[in-house]
N, CA and C of each residue as an Amber inpcrd file, in Angstrom:
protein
   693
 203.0130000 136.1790000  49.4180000 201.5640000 136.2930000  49.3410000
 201.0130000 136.8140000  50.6630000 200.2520000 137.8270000  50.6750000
 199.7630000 138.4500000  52.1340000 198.1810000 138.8970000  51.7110000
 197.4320000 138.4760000  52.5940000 195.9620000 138.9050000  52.7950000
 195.6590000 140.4090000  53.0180000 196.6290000 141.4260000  53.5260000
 196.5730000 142.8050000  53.3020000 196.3190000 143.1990000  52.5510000
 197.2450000 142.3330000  50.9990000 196.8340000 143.2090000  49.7090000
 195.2980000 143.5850000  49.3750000 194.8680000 142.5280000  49.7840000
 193.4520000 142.5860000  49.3960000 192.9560000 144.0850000  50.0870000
 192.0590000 144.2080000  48.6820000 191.1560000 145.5580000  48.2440000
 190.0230000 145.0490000  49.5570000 189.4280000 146.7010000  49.7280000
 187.9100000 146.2600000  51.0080000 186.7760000 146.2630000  49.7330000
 185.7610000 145.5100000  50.1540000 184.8300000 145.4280000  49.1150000
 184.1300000 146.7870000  48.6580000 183.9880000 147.7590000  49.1910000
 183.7930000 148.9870000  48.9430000 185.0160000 149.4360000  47.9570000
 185.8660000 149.1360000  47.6450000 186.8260000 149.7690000  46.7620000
 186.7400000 149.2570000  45.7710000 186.6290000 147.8940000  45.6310000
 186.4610000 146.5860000  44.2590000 184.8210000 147.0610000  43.5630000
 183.7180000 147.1050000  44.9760000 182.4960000 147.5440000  43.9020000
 182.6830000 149.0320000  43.4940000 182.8490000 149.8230000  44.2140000
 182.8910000 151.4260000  43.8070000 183.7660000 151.2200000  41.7830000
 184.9750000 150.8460000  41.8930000 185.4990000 151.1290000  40.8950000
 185.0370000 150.0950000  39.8760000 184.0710000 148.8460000  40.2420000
 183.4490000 148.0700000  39.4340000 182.0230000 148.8730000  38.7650000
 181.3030000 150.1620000  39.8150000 180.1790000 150.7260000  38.8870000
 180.9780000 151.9740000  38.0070000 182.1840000 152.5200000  38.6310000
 182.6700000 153.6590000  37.6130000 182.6340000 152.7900000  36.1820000
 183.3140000 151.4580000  36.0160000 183.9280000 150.5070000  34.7470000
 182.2480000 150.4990000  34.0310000 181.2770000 150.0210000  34.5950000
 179.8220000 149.3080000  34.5370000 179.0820000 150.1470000  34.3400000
 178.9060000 151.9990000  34.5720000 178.1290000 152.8050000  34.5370000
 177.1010000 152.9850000  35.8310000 177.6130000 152.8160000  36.6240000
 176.5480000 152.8520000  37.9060000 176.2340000 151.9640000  38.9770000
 175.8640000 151.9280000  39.9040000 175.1940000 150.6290000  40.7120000
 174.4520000 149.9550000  39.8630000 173.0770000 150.4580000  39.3280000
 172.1640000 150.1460000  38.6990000 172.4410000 149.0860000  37.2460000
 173.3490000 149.6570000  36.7000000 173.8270000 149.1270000  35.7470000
 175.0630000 147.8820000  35.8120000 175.3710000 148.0580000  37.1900000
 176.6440000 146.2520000  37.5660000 175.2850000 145.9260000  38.1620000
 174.3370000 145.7760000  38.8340000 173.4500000 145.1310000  39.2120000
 172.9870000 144.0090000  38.3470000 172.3820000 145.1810000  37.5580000
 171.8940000 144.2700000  36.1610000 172.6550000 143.6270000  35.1580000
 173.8980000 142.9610000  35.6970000 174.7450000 142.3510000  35.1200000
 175.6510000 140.9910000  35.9170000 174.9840000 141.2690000  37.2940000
 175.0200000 140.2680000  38.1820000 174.2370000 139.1680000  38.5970000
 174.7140000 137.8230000  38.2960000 173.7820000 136.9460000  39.1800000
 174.0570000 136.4900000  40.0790000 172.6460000 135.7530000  40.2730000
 172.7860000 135.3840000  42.0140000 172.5670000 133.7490000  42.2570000
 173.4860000 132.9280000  42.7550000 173.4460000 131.6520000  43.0710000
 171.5620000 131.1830000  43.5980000 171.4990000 129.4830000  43.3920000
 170.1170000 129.0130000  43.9720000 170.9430000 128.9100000  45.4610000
 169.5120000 129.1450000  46.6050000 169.8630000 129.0240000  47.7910000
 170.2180000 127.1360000  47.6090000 170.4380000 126.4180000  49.4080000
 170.4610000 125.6460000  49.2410000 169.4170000 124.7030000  49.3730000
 168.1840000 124.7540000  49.4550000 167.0750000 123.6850000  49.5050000
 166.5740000 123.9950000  47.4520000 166.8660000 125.1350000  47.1510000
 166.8700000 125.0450000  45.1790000 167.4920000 124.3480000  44.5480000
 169.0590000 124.2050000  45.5980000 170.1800000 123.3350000  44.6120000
 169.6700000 121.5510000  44.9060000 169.0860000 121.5260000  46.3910000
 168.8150000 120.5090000  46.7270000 167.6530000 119.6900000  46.0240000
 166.9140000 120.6380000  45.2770000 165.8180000 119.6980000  44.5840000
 166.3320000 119.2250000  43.1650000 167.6610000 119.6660000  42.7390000
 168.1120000 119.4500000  41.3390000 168.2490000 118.1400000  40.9920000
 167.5890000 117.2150000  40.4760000 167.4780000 115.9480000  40.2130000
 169.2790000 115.2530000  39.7480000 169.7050000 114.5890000  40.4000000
 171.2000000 113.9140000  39.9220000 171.6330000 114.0340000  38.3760000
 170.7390000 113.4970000  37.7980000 170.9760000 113.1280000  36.4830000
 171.3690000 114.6550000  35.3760000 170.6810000 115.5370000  36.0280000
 171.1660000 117.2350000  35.6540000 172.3790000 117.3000000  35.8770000
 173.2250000 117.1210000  37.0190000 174.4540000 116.6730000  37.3990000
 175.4120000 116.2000000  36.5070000 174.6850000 114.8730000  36.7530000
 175.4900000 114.4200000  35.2600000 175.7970000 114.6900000  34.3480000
 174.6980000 115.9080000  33.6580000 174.3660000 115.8580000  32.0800000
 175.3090000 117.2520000  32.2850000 175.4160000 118.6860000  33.0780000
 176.2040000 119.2860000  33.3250000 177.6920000 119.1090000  33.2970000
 177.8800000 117.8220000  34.3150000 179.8050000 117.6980000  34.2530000
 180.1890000 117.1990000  32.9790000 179.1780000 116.5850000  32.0890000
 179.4100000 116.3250000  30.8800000 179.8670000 117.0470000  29.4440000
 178.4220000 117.9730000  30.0340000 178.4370000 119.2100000  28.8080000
 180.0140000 120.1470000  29.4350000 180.2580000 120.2840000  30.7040000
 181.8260000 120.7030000  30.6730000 182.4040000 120.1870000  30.2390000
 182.6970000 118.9810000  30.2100000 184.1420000 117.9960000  30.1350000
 184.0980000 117.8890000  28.5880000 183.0560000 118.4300000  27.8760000
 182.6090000 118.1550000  26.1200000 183.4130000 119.8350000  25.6020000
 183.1090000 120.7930000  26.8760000 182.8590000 121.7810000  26.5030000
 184.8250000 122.5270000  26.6600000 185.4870000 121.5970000  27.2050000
 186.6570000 121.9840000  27.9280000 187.7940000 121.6640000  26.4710000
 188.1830000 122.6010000  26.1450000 189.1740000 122.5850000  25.2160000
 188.4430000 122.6070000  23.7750000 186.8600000 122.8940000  23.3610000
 185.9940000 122.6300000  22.4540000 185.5920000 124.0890000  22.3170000
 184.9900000 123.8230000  20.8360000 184.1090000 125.2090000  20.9400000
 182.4230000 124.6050000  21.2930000 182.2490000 126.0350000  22.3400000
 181.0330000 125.5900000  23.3220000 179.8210000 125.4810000  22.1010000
 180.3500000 126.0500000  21.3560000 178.7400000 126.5190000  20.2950000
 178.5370000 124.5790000  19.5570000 179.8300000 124.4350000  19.6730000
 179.1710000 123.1630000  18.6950000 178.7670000 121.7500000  19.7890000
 179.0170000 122.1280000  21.0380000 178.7030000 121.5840000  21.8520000
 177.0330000 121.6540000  22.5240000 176.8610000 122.6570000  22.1810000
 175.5440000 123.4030000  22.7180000 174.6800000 122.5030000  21.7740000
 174.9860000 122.7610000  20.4840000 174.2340000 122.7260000  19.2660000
 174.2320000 120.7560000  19.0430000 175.0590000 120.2490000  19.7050000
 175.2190000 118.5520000  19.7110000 174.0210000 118.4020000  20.8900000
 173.8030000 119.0250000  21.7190000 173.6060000 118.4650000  23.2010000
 172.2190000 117.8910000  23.1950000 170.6750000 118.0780000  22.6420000
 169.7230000 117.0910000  22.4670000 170.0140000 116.1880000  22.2120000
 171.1240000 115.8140000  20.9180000 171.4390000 114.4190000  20.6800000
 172.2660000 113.5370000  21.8150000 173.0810000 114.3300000  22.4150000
 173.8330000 113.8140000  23.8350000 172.9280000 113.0670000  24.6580000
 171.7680000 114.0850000  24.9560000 170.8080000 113.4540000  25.8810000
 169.6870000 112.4060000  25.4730000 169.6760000 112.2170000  23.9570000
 168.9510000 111.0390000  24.0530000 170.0880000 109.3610000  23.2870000
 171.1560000 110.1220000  23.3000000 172.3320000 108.4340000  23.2000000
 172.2350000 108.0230000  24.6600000 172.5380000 108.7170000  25.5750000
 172.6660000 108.6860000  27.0400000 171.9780000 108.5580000  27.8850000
 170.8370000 108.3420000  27.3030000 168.9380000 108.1200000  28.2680000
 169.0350000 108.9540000  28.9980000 169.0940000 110.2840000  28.7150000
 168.5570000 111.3930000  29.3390000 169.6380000 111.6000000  30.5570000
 171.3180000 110.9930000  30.6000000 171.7530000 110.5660000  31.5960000
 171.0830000 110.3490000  32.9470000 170.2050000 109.2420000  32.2270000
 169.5070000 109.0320000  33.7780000 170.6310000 107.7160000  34.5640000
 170.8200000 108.1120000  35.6030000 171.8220000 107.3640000  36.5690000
 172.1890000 105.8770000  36.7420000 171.4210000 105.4160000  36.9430000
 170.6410000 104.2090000  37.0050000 171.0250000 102.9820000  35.6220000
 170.9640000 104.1950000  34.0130000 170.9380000 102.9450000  33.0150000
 172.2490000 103.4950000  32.6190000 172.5520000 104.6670000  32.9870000
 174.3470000 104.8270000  32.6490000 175.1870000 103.9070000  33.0600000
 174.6630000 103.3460000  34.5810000 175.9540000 102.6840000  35.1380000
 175.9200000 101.2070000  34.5670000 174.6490000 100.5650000  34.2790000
 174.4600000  99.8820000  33.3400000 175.0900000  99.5080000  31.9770000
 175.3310000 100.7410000  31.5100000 176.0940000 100.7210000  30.3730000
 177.4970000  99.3790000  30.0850000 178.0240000  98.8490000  29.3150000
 178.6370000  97.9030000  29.1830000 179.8730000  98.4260000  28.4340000
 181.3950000  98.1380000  28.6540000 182.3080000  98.6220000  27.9840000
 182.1080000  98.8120000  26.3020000 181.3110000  97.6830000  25.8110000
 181.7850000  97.3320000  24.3390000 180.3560000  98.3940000  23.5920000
 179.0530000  98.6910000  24.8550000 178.0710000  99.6590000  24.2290000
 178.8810000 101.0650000  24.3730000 179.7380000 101.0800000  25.2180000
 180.1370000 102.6270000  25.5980000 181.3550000 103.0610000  24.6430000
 181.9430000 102.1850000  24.1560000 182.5950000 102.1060000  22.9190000
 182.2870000 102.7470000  21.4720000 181.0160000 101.9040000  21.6950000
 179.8950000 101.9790000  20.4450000 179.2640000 103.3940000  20.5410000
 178.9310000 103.9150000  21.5090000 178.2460000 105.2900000  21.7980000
 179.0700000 106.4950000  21.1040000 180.2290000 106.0440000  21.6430000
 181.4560000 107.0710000  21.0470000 181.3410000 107.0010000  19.7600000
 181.1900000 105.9040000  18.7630000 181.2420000 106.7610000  17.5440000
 179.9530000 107.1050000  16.7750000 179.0570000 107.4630000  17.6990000
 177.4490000 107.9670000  16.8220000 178.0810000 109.3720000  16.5490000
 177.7270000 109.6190000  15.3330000 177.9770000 110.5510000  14.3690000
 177.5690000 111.8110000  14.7800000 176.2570000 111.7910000  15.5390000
 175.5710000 113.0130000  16.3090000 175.9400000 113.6640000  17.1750000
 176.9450000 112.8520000  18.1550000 177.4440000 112.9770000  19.2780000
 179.3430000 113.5440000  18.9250000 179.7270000 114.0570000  20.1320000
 181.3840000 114.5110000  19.4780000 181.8310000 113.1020000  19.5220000
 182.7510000 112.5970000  19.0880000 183.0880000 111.3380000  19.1140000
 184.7270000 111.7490000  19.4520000 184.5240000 111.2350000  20.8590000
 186.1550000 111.3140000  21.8070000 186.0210000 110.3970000  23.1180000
 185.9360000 109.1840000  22.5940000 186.0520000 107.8930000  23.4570000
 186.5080000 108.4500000  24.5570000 187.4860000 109.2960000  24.8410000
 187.8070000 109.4700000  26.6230000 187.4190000 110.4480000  26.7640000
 186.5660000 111.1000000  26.4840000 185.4250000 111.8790000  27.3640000
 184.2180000 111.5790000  27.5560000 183.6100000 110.2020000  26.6670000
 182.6150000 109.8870000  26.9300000 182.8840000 108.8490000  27.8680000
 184.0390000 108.3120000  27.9700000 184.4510000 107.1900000  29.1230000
 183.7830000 107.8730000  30.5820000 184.0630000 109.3280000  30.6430000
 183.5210000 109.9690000  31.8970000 181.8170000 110.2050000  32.5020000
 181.5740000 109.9730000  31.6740000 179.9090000 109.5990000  31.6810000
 179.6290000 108.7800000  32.5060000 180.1160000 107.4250000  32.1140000
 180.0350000 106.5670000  33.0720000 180.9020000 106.7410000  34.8060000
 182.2800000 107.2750000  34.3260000 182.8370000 107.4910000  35.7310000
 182.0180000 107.9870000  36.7830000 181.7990000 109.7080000  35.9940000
 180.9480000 110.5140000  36.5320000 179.4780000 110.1390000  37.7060000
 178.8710000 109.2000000  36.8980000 177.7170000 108.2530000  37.1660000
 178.3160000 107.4960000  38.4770000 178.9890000 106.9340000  38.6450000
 179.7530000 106.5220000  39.6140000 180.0450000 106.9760000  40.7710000
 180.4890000 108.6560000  40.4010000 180.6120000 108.9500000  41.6200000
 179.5370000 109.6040000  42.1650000 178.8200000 110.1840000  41.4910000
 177.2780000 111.1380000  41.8410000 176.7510000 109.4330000  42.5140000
 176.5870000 108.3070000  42.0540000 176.0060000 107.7590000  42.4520000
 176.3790000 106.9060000  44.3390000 177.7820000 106.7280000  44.1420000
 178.5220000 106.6870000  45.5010000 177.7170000 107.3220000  46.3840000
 178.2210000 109.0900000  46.0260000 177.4690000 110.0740000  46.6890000
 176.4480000 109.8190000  47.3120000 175.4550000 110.2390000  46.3860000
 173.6930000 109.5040000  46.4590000 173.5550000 108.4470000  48.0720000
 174.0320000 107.2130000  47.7760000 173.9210000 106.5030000  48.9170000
 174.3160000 106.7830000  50.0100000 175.2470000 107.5350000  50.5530000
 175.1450000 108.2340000  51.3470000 174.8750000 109.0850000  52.0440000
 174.6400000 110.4350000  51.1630000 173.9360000 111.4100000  51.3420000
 172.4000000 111.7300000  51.0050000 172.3260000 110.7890000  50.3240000
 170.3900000 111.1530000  49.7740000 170.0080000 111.2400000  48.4190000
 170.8860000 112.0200000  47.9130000 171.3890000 112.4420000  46.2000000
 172.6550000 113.1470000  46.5840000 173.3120000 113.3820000  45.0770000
 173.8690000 114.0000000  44.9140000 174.0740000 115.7150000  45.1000000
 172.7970000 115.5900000  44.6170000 172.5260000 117.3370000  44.8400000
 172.5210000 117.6440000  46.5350000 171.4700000 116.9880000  47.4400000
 171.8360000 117.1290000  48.3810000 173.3300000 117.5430000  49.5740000
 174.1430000 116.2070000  48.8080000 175.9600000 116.5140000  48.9880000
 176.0260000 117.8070000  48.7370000 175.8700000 118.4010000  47.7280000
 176.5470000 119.8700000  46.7480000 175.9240000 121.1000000  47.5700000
 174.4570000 120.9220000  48.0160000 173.7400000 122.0450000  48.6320000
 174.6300000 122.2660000  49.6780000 174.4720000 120.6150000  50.7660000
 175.1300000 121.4450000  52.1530000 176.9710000 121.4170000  52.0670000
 177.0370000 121.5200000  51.1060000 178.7360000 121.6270000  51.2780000
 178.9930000 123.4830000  51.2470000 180.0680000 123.6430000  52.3960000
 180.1570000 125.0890000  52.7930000 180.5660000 126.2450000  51.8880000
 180.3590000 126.8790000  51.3460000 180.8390000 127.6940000  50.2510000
 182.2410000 128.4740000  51.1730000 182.0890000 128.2190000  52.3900000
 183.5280000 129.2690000  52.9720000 184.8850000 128.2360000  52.6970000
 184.8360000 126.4630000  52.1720000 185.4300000 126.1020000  51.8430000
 185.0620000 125.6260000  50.5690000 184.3690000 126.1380000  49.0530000
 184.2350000 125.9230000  48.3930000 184.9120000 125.1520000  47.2130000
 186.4710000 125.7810000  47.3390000 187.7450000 125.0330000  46.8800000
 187.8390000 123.9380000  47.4500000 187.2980000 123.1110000  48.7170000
 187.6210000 121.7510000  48.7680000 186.4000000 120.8660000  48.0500000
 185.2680000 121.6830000  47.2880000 184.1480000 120.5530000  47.0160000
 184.8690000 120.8570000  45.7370000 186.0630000 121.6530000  45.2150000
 186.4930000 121.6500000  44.0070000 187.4550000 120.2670000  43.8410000
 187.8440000 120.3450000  44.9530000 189.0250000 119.4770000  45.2080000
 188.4570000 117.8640000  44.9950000 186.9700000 117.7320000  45.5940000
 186.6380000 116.5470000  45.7240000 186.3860000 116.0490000  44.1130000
 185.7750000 116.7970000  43.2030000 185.4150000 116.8690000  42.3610000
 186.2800000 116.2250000  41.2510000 187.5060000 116.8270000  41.7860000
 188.9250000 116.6060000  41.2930000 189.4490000 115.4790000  41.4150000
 189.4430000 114.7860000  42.4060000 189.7980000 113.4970000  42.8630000
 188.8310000 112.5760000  42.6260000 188.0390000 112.5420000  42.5880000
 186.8040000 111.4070000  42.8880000 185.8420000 111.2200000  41.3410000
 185.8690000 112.4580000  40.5310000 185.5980000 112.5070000  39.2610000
 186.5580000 112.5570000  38.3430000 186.1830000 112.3520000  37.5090000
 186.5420000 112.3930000  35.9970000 186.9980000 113.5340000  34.9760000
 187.9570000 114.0060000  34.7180000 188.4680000 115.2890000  34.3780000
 187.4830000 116.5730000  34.6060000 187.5400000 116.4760000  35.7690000
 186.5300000 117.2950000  36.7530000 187.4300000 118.4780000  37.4060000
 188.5680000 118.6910000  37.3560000 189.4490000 119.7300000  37.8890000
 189.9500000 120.5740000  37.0250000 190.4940000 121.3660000  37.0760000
 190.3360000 122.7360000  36.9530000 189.2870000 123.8590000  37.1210000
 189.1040000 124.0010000  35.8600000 187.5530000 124.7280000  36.0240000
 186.4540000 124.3880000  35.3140000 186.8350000 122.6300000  34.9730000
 185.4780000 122.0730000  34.2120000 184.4460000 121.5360000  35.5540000
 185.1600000 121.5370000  36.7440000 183.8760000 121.3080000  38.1440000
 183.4150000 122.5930000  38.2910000 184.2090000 123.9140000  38.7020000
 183.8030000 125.1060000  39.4080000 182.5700000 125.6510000  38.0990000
 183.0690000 125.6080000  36.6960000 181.6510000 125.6200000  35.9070000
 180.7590000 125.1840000  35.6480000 181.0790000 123.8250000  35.9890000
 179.6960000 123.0400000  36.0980000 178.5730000 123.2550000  37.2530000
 179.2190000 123.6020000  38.4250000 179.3440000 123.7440000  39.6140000
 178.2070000 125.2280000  39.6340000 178.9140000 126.1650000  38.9860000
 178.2090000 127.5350000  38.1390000 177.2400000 127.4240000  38.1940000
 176.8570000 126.5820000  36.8640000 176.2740000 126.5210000  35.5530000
 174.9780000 125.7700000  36.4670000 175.3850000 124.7340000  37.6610000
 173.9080000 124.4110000  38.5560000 172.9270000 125.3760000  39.2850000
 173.8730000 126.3550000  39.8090000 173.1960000 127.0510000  40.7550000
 174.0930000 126.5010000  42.3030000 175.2850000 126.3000000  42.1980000
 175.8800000 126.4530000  43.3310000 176.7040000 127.5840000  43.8350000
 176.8870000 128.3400000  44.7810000 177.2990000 129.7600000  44.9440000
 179.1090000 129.0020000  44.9420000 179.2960000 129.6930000  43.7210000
 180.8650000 129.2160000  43.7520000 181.3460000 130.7340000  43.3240000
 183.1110000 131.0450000  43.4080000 183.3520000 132.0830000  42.5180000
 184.5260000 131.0540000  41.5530000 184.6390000 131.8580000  40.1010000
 185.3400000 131.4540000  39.3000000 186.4060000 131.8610000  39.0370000
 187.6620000 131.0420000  38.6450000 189.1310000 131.3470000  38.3160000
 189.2230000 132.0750000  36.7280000 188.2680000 133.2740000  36.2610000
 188.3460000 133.9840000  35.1910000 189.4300000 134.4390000  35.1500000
 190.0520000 135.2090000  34.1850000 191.3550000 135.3110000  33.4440000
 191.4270000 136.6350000  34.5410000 190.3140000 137.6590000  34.5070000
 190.3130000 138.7100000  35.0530000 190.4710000 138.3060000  37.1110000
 189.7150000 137.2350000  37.3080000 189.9280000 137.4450000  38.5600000
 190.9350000 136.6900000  39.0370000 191.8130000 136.2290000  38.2740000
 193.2150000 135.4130000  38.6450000 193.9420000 136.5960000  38.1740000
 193.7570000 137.6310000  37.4420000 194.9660000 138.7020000  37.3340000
 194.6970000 139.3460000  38.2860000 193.5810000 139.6230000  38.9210000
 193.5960000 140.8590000  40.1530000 194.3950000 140.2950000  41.5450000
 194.7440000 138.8090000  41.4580000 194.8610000 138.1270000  42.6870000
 196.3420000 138.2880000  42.5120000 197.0410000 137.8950000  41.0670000
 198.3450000 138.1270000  40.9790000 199.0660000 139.8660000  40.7170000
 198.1320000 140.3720000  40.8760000 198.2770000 141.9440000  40.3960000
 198.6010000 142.8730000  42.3180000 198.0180000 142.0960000  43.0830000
 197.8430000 142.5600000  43.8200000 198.7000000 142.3690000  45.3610000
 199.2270000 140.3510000  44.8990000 200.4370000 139.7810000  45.3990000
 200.1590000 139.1410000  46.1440000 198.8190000 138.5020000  45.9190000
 198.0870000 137.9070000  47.0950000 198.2900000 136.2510000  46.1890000
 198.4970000 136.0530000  45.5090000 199.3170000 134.3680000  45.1640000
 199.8690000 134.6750000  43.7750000 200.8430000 133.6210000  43.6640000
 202.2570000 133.7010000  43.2260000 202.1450000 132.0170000  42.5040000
 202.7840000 131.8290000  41.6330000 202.8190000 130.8310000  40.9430000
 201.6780000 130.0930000  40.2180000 201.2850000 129.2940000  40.0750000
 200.0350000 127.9360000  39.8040000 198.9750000 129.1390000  40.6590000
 197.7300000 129.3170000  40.1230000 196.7790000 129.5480000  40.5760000
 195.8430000 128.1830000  41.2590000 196.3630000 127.1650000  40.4530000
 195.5690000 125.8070000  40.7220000 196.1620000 125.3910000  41.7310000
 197.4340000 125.9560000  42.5330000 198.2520000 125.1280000  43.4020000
 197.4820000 125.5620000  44.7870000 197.6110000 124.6820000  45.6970000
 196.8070000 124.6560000  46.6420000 197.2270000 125.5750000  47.6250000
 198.3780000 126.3350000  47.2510000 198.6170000 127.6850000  48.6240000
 197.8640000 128.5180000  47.6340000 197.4560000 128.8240000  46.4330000
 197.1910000 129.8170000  45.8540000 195.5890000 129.9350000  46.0110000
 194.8220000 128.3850000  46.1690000 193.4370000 128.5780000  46.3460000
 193.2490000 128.3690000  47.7260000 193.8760000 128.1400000  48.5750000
 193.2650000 128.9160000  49.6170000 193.7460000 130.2160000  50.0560000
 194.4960000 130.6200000  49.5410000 194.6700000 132.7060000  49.8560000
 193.6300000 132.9600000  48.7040000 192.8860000 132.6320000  47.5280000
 191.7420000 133.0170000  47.2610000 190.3320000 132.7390000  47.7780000
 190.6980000 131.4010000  48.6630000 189.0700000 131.0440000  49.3790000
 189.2900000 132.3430000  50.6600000 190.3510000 132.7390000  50.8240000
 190.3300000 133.2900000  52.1940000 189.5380000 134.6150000  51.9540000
 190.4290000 135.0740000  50.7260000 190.1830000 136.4250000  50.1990000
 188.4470000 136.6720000  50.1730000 187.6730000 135.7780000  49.2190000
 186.7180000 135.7630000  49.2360000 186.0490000 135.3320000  50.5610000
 186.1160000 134.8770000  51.1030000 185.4420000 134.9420000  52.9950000
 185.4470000 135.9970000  53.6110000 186.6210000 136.6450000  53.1760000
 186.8920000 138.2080000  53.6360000 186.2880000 139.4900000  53.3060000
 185.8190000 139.1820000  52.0150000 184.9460000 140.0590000  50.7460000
 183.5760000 139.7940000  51.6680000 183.2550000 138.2790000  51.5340000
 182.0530000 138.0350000  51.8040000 181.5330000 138.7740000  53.3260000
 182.4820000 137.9030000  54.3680000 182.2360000 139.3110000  55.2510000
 181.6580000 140.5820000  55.7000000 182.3650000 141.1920000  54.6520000
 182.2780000 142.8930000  54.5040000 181.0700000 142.6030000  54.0050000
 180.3060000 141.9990000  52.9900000 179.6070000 142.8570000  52.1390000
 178.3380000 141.7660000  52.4830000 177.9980000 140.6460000  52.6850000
 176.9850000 139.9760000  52.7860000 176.3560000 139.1310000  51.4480000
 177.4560000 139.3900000  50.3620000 176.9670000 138.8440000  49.2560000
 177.6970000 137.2340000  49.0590000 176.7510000 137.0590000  47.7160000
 177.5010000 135.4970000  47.8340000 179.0950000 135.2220000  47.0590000
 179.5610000 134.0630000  46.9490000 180.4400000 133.9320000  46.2220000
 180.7710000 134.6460000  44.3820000 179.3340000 133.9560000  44.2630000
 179.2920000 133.9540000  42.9640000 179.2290000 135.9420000  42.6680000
 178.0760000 136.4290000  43.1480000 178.4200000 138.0940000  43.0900000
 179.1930000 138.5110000  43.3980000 180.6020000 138.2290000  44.5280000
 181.6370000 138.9950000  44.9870000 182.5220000 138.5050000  43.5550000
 182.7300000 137.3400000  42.7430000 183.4120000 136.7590000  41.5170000
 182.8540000 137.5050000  40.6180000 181.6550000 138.2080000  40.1200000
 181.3570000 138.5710000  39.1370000 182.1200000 140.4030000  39.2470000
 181.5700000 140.5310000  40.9340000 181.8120000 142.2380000  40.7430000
 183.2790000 142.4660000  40.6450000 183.7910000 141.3700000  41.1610000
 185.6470000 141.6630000  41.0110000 186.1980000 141.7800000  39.8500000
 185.6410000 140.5670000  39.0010000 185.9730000 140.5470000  37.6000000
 185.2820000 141.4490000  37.0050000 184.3340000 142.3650000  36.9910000
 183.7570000 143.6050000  36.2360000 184.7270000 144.9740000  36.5540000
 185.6280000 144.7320000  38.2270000 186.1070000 146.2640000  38.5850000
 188.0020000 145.6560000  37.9660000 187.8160000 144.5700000  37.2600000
 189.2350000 144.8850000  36.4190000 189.5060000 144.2730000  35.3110000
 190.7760000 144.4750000  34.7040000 190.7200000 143.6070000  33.0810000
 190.4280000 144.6940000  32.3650000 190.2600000 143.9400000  30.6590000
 189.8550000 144.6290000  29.5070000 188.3310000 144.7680000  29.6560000
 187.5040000 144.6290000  30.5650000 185.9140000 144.4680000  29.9710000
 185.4690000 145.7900000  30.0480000 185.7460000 146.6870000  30.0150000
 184.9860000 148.2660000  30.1550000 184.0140000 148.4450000  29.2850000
 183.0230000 149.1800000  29.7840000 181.7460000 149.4940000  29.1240000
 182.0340000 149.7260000  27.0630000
């Protein structure tokens, strides 16, 4: 694995607007992370209701997850923090099999975990969201890591999407941007293995660098300049 391989960001976007039809046209197909005092006003309990809708959404089809999720949020009091942790083994039992809701006792077990640790968090840091804002995006893979350890089937890429899906500048392990990384010889084995994500946190520090953009746009334009997705 060598950091040479890596493309200069001028080569990854150039051949990402030939694929996209233009600057103009990968522009308008890019988003852009909340700064961090946006991520910082995100109330905890969004948090919650996010690592949830992943951990519902992880091995599921998202549509019937989407289409459950009002009812999610009112079995769960809006996962407000506070009456989750409250919750009692033999009600959280009971929650699992409302008919409205997916009914998979160990993923709703994480609700409560989840609650747990956002709430840990919280006391120390202020909220949760707070934690997530000032954590460094140049080591972004370790707030993956924490996520991983300290939550509730929170690793792989049911944190880094949740993570997304808030408005935190993350980039993602897409099919396309884990083939450009192994295409190119810059990691070798387990993408999840920990020599492999940091020669991708590096890579992307390196991107970022050059170009001044965030995580999340240097992840989108990489994955647009390869793969099957052509116009």
């Amino acid at each position: 694995m060598s950091l040479s391989n890596l493309e200069t960001f001028k080569r990854i976007q150039q051949r990402a607007c030939e694929r996209k039809g233009g600057p103009q046209a990968l522009s308008a197909i890019i988003d852009r992370p909340l700064d961090s005092f946006e991520l910082s006003q995100i109330s905890d309990d969004r948090f919650l209701a996010e690592f949830t809708k992943k951990v519902f959404q992880s091995g599921f089809v998202w549509r019937v997850v989407t289409n459950k999720w009002s009812d999610f949020e009112r079995v769960f009091f809006d996962f407000n923090i506070e009456k989750i942790l409250l919750i009692p083994d033999e009600m959280l039992e009971k929650k699992a099999t409302d008919p409205s809701i997916i009914r998979n006792f160990t993923k709703v077990k994480t609700i409560r975990d989840n609650a747990i640790m956002i709430d840990t968090v919280a006391r120390e840091h202020g909220s949760f969201a707070e934690f997530v804002a000032q954590w460094p995006t140049e080591d972004i893979v370790g707030l993956w890591a924490y996520l991983k350890k300290h939550g509730a089937r929170l690793g792989g890429n049911t944190g880094p999407y949740g993570l997304r899906a808030l408005g935190k500048d993350t980039f993602l392990l897409t099919n396309d941007v884990i083939g450009y990384f192994y295409k190119r010889h810059i990691i070798s084995g387990s993408a999840q293995s920990k020599r492999s994500l940091t020669a991708i946190q590096q890579s992307f520090n390196e991107l970022q660098q050059q170009s001044g953009l965030s995580l999340q746009e240097l992840s989108m334009i990489l994955s647009k300049s390869v793969g099957d997705n052509l116009i």
